[in-house]
C-alpha positions in Angstrom: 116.9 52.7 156.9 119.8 53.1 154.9 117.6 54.2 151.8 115.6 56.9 153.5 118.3 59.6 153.7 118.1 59.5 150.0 114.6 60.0 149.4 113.1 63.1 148.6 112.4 65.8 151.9 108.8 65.4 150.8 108.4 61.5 151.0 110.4 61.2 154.2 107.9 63.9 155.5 105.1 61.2 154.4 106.8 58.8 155.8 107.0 60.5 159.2 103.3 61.6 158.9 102.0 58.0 158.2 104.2 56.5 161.2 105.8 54.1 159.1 109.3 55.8 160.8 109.9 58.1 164.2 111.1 61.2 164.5 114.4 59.7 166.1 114.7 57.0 164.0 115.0 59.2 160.5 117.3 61.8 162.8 119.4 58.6 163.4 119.7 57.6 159.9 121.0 60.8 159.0 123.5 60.5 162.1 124.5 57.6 160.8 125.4 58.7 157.3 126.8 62.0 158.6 129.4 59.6 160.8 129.8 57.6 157.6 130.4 60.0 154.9 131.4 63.6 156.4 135.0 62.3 157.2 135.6 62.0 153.7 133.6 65.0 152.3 133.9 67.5 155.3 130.4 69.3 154.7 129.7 70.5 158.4 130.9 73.4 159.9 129.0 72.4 163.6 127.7 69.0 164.2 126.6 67.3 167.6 125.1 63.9 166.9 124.0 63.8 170.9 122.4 67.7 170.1 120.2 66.1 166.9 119.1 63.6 169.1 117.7 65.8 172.5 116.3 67.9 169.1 114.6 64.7 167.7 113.2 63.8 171.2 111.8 67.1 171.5 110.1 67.0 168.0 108.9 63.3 169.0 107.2 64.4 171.9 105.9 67.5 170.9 102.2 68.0 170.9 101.7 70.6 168.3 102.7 68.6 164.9 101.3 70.7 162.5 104.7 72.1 160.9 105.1 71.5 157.3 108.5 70.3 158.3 107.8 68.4 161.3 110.6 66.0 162.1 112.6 66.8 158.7 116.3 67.2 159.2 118.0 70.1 157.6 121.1 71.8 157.5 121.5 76.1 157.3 125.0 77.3 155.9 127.3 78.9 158.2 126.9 82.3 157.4 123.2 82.5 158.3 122.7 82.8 162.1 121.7 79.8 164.0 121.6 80.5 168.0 123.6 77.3 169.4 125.5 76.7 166.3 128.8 78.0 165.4 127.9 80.3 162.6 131.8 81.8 161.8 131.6 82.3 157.9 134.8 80.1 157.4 137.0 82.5 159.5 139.3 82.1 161.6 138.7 85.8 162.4 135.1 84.4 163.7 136.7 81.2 165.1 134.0 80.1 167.9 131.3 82.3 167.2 128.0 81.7 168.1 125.1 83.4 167.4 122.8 84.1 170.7 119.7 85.0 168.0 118.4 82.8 164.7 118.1 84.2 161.1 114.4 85.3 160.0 114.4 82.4 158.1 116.2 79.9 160.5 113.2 80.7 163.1 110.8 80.3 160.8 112.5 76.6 160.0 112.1 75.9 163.3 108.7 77.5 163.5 107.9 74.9 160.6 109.2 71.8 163.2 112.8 71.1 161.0 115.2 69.4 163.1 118.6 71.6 162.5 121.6 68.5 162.0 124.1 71.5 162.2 125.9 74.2 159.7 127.4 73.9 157.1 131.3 74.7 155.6 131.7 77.6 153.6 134.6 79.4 151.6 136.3 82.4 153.8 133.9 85.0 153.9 132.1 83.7 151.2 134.3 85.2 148.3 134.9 82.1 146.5 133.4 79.6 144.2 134.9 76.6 146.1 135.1 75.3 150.0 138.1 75.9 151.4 139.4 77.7 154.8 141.9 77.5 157.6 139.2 77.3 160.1 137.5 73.8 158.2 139.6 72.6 156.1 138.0 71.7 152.3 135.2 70.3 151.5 134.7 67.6 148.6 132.3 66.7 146.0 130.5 63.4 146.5 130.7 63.0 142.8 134.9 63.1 143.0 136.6 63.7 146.1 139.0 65.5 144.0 136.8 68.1 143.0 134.8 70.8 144.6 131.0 70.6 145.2 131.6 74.8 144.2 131.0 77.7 147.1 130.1 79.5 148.6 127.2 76.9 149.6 129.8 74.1 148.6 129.4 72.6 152.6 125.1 72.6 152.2 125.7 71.0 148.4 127.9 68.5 149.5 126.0 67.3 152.5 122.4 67.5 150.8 123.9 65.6 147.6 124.9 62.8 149.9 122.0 62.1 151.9 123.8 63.7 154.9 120.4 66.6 154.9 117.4 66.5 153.5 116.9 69.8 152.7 119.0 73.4 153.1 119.7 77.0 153.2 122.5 78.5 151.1 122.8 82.2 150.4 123.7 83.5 146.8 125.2 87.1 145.6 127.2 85.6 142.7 125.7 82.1 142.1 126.5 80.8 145.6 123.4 78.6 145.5 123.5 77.8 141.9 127.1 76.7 141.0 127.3 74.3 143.9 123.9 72.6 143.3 125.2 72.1 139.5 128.6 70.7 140.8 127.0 68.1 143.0 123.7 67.8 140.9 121.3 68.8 143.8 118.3 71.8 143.0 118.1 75.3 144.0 116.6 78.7 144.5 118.0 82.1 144.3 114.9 83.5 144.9 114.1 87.7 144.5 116.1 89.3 147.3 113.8 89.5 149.9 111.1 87.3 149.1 113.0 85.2 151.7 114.4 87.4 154.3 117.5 87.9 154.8 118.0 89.3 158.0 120.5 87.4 160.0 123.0 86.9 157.0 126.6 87.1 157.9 127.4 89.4 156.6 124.7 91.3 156.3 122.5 92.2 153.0 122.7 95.8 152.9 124.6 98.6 150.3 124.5 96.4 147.1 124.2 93.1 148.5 120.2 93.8 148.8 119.7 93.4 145.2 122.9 90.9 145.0 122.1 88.4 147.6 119.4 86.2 149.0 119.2 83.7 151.3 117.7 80.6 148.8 116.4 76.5 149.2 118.6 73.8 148.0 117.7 70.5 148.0 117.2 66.7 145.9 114.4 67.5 144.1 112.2 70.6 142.6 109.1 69.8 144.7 111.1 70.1 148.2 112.8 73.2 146.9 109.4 74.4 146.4 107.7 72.9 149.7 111.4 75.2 151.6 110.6 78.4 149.7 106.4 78.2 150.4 107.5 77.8 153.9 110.1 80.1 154.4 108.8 83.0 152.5 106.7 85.6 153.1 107.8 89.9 154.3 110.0 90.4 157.1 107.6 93.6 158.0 111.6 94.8 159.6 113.3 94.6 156.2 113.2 97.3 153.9 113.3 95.2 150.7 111.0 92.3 151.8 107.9 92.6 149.6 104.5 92.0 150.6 103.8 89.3 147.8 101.3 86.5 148.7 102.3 83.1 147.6 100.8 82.2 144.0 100.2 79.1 142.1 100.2 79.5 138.6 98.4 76.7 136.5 100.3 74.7 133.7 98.1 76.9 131.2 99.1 80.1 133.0 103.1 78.7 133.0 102.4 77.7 129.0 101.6 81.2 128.2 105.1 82.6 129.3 107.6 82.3 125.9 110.9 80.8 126.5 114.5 82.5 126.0 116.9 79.7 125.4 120.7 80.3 124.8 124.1 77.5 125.3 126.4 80.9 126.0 126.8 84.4 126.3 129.0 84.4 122.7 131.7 86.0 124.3 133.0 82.5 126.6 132.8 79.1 125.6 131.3 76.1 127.2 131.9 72.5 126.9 129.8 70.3 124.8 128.4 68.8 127.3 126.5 71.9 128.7 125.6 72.9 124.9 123.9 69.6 125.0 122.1 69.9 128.9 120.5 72.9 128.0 119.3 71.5 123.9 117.7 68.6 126.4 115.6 70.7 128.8 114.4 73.1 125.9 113.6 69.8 124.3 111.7 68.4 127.5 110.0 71.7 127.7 108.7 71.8 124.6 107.3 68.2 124.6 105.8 69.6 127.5 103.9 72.5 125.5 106.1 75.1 125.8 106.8 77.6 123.3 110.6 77.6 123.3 112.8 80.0 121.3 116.5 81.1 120.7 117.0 84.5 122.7 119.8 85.5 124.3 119.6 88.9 126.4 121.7 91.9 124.8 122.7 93.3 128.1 124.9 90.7 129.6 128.1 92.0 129.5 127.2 95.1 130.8 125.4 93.2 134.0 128.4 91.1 134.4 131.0 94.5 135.0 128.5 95.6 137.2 128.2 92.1 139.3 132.0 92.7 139.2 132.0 96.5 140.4 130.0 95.5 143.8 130.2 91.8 144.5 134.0 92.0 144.0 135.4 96.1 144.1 132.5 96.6 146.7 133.2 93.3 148.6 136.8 94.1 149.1 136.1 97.6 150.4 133.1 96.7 153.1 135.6 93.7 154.2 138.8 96.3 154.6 138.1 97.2 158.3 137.3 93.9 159.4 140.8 92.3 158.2 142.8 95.7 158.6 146.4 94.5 160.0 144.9 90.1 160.1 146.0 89.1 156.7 148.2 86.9 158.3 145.2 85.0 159.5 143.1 85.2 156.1 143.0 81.6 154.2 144.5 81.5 150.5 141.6 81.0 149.0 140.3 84.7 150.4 143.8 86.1 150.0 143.3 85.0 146.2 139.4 87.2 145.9 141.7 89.9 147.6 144.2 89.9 144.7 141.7 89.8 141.9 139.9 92.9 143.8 143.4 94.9 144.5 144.6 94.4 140.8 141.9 97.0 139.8 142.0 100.9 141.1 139.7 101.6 144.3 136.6 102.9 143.1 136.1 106.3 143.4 132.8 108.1 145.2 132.1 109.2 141.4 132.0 105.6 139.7 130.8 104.3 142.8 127.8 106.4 142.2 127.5 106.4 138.9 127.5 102.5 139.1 124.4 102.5 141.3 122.7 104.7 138.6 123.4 102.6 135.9 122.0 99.3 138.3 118.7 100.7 137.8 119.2 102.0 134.3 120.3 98.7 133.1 117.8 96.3 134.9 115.2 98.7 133.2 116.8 98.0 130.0 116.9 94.3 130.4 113.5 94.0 132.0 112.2 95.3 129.0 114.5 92.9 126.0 112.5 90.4 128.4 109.0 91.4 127.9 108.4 89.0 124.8 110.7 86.4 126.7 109.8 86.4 130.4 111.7 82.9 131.3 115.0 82.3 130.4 117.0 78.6 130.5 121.0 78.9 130.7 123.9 77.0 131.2 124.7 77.5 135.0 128.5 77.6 134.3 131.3 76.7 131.0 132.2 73.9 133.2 131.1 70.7 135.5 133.0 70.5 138.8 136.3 71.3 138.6 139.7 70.0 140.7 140.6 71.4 143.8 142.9 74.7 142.8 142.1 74.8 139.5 141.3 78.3 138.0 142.0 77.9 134.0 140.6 75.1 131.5 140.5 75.0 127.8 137.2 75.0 126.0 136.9 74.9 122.3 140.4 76.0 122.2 140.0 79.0 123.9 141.0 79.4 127.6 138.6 80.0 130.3 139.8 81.7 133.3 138.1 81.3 137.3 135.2 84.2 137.0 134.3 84.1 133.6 133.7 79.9 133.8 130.6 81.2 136.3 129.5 84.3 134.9 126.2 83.1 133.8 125.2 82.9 137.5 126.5 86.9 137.7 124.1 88.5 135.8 121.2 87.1 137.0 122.1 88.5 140.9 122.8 92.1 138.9 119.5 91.8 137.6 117.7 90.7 141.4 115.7 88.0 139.3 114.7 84.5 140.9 116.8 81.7 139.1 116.5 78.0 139.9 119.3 75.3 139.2 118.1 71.2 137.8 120.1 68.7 137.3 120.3 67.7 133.3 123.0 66.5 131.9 126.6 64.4 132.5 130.1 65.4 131.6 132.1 62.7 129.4 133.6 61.9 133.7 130.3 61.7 134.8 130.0 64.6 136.4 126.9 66.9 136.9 125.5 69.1 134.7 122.6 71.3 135.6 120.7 74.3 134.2 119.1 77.5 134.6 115.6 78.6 134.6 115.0 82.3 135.3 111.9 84.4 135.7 111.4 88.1 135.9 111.9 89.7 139.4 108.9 88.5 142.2 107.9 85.8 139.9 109.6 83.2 141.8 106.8 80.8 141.6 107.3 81.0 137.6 110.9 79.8 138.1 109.9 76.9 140.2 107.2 75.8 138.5 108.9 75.7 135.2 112.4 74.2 136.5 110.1 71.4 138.0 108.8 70.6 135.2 112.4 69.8 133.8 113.3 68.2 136.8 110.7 65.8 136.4 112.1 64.9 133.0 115.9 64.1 134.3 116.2 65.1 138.2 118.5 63.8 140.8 121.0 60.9 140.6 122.6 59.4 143.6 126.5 60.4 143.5 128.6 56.8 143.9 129.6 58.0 147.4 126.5 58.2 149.1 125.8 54.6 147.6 129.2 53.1 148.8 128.6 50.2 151.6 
């Protein structure tokens, strides 16, 4: 029992389907490493072992067990509503708040038969690339309790990483999904915005943060990130930028046909060896594969990292102003700090303001089209592995790498509204994860997935020591 928390969402969904184990009794091994290893690594934002198990009985004893998720339990991040959970975004601001109604997505989880172990810790607000609050308190990596597992899905990382949940929901307007799954070595999704709904976010998806954000999958493996996003997807006919795309299910011959963009950096910020190397291994993987594989590094980069920067963190600032007007006293540090970084740059006037959103759809053109003769790109997912609680400067080939720019390669790709998964690939010289990117032009989701599980296949999950420990 102690081994099943570990496996993949898929076999322990086998395993409930064959009988070998009940309902309660894999609810009850996940109990039992939550109790474990949650006082060390403080993943959960909300959790009620004596709610899993009236949830588990429930699910035992239910007559319809046809959900794809029957039985499986998962975890949702704190800023997607979950009716009976606390759901406060990291805030003492929101201390105690519980949503009355779910997320699309958290009723269709339910809808699918998952058995919802609790929510998960998340930076302040969600404007931060590690877990940290007054409200929680911080949240560790499984790898090092040192380090981060990243943010702002740092809590769901952390807690899927260590066998604590077998599957997840994240959101991601910056790399929220991506950077934590490479610091704990898990998989994700940042799907299209929309392709999973996103109605019930906190905060909400709306202004820029509809082509920014999405609601997206993490989990152990490729193949359960995959079985969460054919589950969970599908148009909200109530949101405006939910498309009405029918799942697909492209052939390895149809997936061979797409040419592959490879590139270890943007040229303008180093990243250690170690990542040079993770991403060398999964173009080499996917071309032993039969993939055509070939340097290509997009030209407009830059330019879709200042915009990331004008809305995620000049926009952000302004849509949270009214909301914190006269609490600063209550924010955390780590949400004082985004506010610092926004403030040291003039408020954007209605005229750049405007003028950004016209060069959004400008530039997107721009790069959709460098992409035509390279429709999948693979990426590094960051300059760095996991980094120390606190730390926000590191030396790289010399050169010093400051807190944003070690992430940006996550930044463009929520500029650009494409789909980009995260696999685990390489280790740093501390052993420390490494993962990688694998993007796909805008509503080809299943591209991305079917590609990055093809590379998972080749390297894929390792247990962190933690979730190992007796």
């Amino acid at each position: 029992m102690n081994d099943i928390v570990l496996q993949p969402a898929v076999q322990q969904l086998k395993l409930l389907r064959s009988g070998e184990i009940s309902i309660i009794e894999l609810a009850e091994a996940h109990i039992a490493q939550i109790e474990r290893l949650n006082p060390q690594l403080n993943a959960f934002a909300d959790f009620d072992a004596e709610r899993v198990r009236a949830q588990a009985r429930r699910l035992d004893t239910s007559k319809d067990r046809t959900g794809p998720l029957h039985g499986l339990p998962v975890t949702v991040k704190s800023s997607i509503a979950t009716a009976g959970f606390k759901c406060e975004v990291g805030s003492l601001l929101n201390k105690g708040e519980v949503p009355r109604e779910d997320a699309v997505v958290v009723n269709r989880l339910r809808a699918a038969g998952a058995l919802i172990l609790g929510t998960t810790n998340c930076p302040e607000f969600l404007m931060a690339y590690e877990t940290d609050n007054l409200l929680h308190g911080r949240t560790a990596n499984p790898w090092d309790l040192d380090r981060t597992p990243g943010g702002s899905s740092g809590g769901e990382s952390a807690a899927i990483a260590a066998g604590m949940s077998a599957l997840g929901l994240g959101s991601d307007s910056g790399g929220s999904v991506r950077v934590p799954a490479h610091f704990t070595g898990i998989c994700s999704l940042k799907p299209t915005p929309g392709r999973i709904p996103g109605a019930g976010h906190l905060p909400s998806c709306i202004g820029p943060f509809s082509v920014l954000g999405a609601i997206g999958p993490m989990a152990r493996t490729m193949d359960d990130v995959t079985l969460a996003f054919r589950t969970l997807s599908g148009q909200d006919p109530h949101d405006p930028i939910s498309p009405p795309i029918v799942m697909r299910s492209p052939s390895l011959n149809d997936l061979r046909a797409y040419a592959i963009g490879f590139f270890e950096d943007d040229d303008l910020t180093p990243v250690t060896p170690e990542t040079r190397a993770a991403v060398q291994a999964a173009a080499q993987a996917l071309r032993e594969a039969g993939f055509r594989v070939e340097p290509f590094r997009p030209r407009t980069l830059e330019q879709l990292r200042k915009l990331w920067w004008k809305f995620f963190v000049q926009c952000g600032a302004m849509f949270y102003g009214p909301a914190i007007a006269c609490k600063r006293a209550k924010l955390s540090p780590i949400f004082s700090e985004f506010l610092q970084i926004a403030e040291s740059l003039p408020p954007l006037t209605a005229t750049e303001l405007l003028n950004a959103w016209a060069e959004l759809d400008v530039l997107r053109a721009k790069t959709l089209e460098e992409l035509s003769a390279h429709p999948v790109l693979l990426c590094p997912v960051a300059s760095i592995p996991a980094f120390r609680h606190g730390e926000r400067e590191w030396t790289i080939e010399g050169r010093a790498v400051e807190y944003l720019d070690a992430v940006r390669h996550t930044q463009w790709f929520n500029t650009l509204a494409a789909p980009a998964a995260v696999v685990p690939v390489g280790r740093s010289p501390e052993g420390l994860p490494i993962g990688v990117q694998i993007v796909a032009r805008p509503f080809q989701d299943e591209v991305a997935l079917a590609i990055a599980a093809i590379v998972d296949a080749a390297f894929g999950y390792r247990l962190p020591p933690l979730a190992i420990s007796i």
